[in-house]
FIMARVO-710177 format. One record per residue (C-alpha): residue in one letter; x, y, z; residue number from 1. Coordinates in Angstrom, 3 decimals. Example, Ala and Ser with C-alpha at 12.3 -4.5 7.8 and 13.67 -1.06 7.14 Angstrom:
<rs>
+----+----------+----------+----------+-----+
| aa |       xx |       yy |       zz |   i |
+----+----------+----------+----------+-----+
|  A |   12.300 |   -4.500 |    7.800 |   1 |
|  S |   13.670 |   -1.060 |    7.140 |   2 |
+----+----------+----------+----------+-----+
</rs>
This chain:
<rs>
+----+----------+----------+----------+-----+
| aa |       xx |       yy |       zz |   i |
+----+----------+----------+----------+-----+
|  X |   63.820 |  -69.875 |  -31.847 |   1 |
|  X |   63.855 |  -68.075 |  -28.566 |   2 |
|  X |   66.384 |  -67.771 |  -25.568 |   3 |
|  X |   64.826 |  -70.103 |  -23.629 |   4 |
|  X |   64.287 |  -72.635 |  -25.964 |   5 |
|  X |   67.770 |  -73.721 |  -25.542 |   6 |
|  X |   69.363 |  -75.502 |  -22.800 |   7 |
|  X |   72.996 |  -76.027 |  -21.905 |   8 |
|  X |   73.370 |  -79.298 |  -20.841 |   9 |
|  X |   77.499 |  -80.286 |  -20.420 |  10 |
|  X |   80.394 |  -77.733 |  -21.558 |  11 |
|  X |   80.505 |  -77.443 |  -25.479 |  12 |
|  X |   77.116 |  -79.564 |  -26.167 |  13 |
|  X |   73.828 |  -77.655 |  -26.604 |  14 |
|  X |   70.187 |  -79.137 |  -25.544 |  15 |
|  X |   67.713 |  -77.992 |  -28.108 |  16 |
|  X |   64.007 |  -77.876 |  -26.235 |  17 |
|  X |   60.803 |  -77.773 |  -28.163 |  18 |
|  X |   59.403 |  -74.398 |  -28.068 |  19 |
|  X |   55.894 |  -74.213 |  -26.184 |  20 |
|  X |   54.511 |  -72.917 |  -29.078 |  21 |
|  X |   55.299 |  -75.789 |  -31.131 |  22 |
|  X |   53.438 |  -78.401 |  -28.676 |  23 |
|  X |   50.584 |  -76.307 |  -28.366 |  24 |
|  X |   50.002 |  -76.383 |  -32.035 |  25 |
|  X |   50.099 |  -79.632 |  -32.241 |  26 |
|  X |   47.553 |  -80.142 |  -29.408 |  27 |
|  X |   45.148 |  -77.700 |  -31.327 |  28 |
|  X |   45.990 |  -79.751 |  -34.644 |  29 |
|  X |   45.246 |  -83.143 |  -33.003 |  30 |
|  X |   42.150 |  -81.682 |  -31.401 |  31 |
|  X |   40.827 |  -80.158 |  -34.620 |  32 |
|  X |   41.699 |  -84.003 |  -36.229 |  33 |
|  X |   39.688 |  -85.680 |  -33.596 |  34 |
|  X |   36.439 |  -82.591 |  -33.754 |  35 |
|  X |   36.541 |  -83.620 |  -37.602 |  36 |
|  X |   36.161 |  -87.668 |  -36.945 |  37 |
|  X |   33.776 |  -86.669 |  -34.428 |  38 |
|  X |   31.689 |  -84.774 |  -36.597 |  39 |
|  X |   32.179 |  -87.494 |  -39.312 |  40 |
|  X |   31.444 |  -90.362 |  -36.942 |  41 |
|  X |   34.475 |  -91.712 |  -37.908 |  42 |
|  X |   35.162 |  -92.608 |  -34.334 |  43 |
|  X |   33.881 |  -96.117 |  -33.192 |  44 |
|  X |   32.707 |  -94.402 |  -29.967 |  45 |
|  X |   32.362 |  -91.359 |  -28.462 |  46 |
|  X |   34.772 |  -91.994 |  -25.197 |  47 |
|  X |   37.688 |  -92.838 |  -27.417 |  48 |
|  X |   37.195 |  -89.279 |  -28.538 |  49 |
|  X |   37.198 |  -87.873 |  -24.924 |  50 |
|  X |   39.611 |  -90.004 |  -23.482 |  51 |
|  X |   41.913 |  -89.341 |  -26.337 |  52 |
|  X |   41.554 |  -85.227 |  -26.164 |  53 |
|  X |   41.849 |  -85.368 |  -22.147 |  54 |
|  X |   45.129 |  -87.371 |  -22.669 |  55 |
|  X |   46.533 |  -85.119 |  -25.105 |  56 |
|  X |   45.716 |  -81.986 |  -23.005 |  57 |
|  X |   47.162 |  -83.720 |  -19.970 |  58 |
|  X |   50.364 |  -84.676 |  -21.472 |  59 |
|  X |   50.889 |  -81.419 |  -23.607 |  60 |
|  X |   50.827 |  -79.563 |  -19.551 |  61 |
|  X |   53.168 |  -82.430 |  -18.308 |  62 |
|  X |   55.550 |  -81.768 |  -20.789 |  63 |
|  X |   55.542 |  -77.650 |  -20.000 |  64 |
|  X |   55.779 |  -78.856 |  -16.323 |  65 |
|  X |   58.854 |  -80.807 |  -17.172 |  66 |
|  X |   60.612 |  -78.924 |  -19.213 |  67 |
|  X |   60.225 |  -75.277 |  -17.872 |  68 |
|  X |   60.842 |  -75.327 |  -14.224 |  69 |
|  X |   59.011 |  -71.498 |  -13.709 |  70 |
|  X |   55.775 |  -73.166 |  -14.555 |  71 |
|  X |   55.257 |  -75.238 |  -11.540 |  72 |
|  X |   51.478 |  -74.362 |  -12.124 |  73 |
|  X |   51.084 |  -77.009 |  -15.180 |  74 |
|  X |   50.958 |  -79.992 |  -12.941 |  75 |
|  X |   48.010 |  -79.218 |  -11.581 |  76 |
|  X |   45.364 |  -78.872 |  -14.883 |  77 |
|  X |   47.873 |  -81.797 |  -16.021 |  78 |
|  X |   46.782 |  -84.428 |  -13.017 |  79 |
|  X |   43.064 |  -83.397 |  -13.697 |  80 |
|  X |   43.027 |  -84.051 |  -17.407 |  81 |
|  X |   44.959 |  -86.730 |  -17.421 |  82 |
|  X |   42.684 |  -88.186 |  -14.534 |  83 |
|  X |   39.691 |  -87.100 |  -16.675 |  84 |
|  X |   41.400 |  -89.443 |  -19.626 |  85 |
|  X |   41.696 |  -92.533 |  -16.940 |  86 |
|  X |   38.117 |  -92.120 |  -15.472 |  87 |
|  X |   36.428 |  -91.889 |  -18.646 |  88 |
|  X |   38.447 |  -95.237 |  -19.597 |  89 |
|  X |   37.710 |  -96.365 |  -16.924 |  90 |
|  X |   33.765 |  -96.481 |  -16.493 |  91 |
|  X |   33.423 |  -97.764 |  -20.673 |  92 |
|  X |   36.139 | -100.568 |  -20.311 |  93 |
|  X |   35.854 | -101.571 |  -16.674 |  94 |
|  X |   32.500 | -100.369 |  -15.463 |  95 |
|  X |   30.756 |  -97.309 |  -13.987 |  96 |
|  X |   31.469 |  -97.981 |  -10.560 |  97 |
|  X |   32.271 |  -94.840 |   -8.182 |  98 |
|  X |   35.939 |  -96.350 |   -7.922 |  99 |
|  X |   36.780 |  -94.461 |  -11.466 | 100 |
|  X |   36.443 |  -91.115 |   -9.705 | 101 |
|  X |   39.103 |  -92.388 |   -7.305 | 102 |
|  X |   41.523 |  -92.196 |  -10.552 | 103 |
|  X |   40.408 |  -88.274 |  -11.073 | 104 |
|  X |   40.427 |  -87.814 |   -7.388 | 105 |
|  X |   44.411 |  -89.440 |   -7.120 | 106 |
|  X |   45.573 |  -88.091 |  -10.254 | 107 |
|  X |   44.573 |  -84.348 |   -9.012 | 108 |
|  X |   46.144 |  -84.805 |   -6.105 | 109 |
|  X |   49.361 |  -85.715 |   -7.576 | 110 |
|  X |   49.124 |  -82.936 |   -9.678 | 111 |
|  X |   49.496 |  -80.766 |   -6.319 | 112 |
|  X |   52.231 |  -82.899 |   -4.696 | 113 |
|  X |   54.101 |  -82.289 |   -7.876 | 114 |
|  X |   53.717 |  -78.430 |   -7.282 | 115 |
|  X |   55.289 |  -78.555 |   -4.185 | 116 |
|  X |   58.143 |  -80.924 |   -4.638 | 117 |
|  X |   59.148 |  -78.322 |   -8.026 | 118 |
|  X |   58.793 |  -75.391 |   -5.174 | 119 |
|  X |   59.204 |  -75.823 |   -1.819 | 120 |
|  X |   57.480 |  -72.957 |   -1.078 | 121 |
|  X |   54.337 |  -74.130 |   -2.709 | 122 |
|  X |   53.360 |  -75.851 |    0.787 | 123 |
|  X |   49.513 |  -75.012 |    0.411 | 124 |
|  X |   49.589 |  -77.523 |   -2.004 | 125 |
|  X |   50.404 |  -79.981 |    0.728 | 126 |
|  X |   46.890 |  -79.829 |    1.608 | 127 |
|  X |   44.739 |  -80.081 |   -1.418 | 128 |
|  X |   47.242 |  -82.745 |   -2.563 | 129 |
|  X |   46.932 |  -84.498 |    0.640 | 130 |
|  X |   42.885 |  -84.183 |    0.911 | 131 |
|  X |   42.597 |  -85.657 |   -2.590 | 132 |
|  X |   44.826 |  -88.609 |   -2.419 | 133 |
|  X |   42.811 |  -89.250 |    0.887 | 134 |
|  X |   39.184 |  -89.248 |   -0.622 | 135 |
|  X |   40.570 |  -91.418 |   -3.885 | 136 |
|  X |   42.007 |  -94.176 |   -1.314 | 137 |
|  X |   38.514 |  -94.157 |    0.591 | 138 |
|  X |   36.582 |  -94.378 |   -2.728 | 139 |
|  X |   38.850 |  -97.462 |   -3.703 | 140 |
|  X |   38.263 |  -98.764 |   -0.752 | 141 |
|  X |   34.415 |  -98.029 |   -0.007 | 142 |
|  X |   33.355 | -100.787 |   -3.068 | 143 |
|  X |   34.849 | -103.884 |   -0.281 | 144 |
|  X |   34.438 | -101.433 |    3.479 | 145 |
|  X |   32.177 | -100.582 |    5.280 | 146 |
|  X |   31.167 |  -97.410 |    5.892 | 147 |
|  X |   33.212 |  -96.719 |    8.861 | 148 |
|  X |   36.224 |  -98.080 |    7.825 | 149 |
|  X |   36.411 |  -95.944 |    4.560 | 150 |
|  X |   35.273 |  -92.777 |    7.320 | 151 |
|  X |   38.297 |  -93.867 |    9.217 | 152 |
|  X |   41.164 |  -94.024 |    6.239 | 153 |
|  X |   39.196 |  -90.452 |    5.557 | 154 |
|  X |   39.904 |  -88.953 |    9.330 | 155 |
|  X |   43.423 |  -90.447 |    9.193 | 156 |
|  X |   44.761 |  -89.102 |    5.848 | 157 |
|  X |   43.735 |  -85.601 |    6.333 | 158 |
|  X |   45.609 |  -85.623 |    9.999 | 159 |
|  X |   48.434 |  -87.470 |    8.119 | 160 |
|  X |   48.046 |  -84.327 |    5.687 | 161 |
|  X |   48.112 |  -81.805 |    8.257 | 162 |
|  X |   51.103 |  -83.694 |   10.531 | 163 |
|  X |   52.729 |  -83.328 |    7.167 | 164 |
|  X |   52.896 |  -79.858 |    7.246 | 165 |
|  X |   54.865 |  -80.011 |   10.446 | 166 |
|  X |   57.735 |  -81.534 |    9.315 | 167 |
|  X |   57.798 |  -80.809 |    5.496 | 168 |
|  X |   60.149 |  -78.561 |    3.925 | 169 |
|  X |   58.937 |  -75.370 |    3.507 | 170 |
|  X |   56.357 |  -75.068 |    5.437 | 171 |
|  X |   57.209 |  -76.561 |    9.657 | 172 |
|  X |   54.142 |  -75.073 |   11.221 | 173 |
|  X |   52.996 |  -75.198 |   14.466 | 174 |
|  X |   49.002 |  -74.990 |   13.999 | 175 |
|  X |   48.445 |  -78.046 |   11.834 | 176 |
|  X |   49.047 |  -79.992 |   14.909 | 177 |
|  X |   45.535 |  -78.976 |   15.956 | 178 |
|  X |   43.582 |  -80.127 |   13.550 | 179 |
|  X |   45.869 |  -82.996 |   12.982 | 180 |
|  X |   45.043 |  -84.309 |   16.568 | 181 |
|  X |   41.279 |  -83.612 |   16.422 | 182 |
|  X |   41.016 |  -85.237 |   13.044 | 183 |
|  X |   43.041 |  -88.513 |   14.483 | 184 |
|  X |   40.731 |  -88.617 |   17.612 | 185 |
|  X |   37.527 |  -88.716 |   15.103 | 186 |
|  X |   39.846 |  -91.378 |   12.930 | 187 |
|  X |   39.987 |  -94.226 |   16.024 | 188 |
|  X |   36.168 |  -93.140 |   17.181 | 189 |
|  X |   35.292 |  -94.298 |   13.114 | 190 |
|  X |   37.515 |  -97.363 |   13.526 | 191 |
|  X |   36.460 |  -98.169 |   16.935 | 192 |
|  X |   33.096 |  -98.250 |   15.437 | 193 |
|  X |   34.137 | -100.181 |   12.378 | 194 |
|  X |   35.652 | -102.790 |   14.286 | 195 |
|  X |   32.568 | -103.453 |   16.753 | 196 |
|  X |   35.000 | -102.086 |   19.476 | 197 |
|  X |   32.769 |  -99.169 |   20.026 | 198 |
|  X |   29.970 | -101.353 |   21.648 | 199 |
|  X |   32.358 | -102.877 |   24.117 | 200 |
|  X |   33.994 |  -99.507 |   25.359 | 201 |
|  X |   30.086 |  -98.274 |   25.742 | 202 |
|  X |   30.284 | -101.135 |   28.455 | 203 |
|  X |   34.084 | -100.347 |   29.937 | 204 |
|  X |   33.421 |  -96.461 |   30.095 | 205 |
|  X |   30.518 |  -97.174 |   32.845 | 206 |
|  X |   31.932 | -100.136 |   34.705 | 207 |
|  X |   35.650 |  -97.778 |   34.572 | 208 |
|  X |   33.651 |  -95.068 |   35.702 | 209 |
|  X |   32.005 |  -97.268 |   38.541 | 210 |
|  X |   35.295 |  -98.974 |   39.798 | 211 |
|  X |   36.990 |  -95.644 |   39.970 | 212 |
|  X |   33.472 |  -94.271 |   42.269 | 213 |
|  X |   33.992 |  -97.000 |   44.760 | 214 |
|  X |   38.295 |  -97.285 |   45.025 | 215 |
|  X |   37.334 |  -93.107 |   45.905 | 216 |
|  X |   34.536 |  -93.946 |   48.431 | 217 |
|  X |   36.595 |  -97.131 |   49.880 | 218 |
|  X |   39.527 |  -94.637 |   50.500 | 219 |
|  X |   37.719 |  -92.346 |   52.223 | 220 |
|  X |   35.577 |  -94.636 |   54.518 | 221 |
|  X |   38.023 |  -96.783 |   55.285 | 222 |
|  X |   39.858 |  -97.207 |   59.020 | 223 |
|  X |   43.138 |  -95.542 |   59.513 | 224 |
|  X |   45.772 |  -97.177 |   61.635 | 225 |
|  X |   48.845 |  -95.528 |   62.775 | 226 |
|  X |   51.616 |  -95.943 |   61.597 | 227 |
|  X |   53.793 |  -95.695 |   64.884 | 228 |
|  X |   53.272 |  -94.222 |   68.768 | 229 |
|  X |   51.565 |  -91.006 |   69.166 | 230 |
|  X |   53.875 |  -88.155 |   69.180 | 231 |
|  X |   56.622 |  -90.236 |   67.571 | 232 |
+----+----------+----------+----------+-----+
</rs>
């Protein structure tokens, strides 16, 4: 047993850690076991297979993420297999609607969140993590929306993402703020629209645009009285 496959923990007590050798083993062992059911059709079906080898892969990385803090890296293939396990769950005991992918599409993301709360410094991840938590909440809510409303949680989460990266630890940029503006302008367009509000400001634009022609021309044509005797 290595160096680093001990951990000090309080004065005079030592933490004994699992070498990463050890759970990978036992991964390949339990992925060998299920290949041989497989191949015996010993399995009832074939997704219990898949869900059960994407679950094991995913928690083998969460446990390397966990327990060595270097290897902030693991979260990430750890949120996609263990979003691969819940979507192909998903579609054989729910259905095979699109909201499944939303679990892959969530689960990813929090894989990158989890890379940059381990390292501050990590802020890119921000971004992917922010983009994919965004498109799983619009798939979710696409099945029930319309359209424009799931366009409008898109718009709004990726300027949330990119405000984000204003403020964040880490990172306290300047130039997200661009993007983050032009991406909430295109958000309340997409809502306006959702909401039927978009028809009624096609009205108020012109009839604005026509009050505001005549209060100009009004001023201008209008008589001028003085205010007080000339030359006072």
């Amino acid at each position: 047993m290595g160096l680093h496959d001990v951990e000090p923990t309080t004065p005079g007590t030592v933490r004994r850690r699992v070498p990463s050798s050890v759970v990978w083993g036992v991964l390949l062992l339990l992925a060998g076991v299920m290949l041989l059911l497989d191949y015996l059709e010993a399995l009832p079906d074939e997704w219990i297979f898949w869900t059960g080898a994407f679950t094991a892969g995913g928690v083998a990385f969460l446990y390397v993420f966990l327990t060595q803090h270097e290897k902030w890296w693991a979260a990430i293939p750890a949120g996609w297999l263990l979003g691969l396990a819940a979507v192909t769950g998903w579609e054989e005991l729910v259905g095979g609607d699109d909201r499944g992918a939303a679990l892959l599409l969530g689960l990813g993301g929090l894989g990158f969140w989890a890379v940059y709360a381990r390292r501050r410094a990590n802020w890119w991840a921000v971004i992917p993590g922010g983009v994919l938590v965004t498109l799983a909440v619009m798939i979710a809510i696409d099945g029930g929306a319309g359209g424009a409303t799931a366009g409008a949680v898109l718009f709004f989460g990726l300027a949330v993402t990119f405000a984000l990266l204003t403020v964040l630890p880490g990172s306290r940029m300047r130039w997200p703020l661009i993007p983050a503006a032009v991406l909430t302008a295109l958000g309340a367009l997409t809502a306006l629209q959702a909401t039927g509000a978009l028809e009624l400001a096609n009205l108020i634009w012109p009839v604005s645009l026509i009050g505001a022609g005549g209060y100009l021309i009004w001023r201008a044509v209008r008589p001028r009285h003085p205010h007080g005797p000339a030359g006072a």
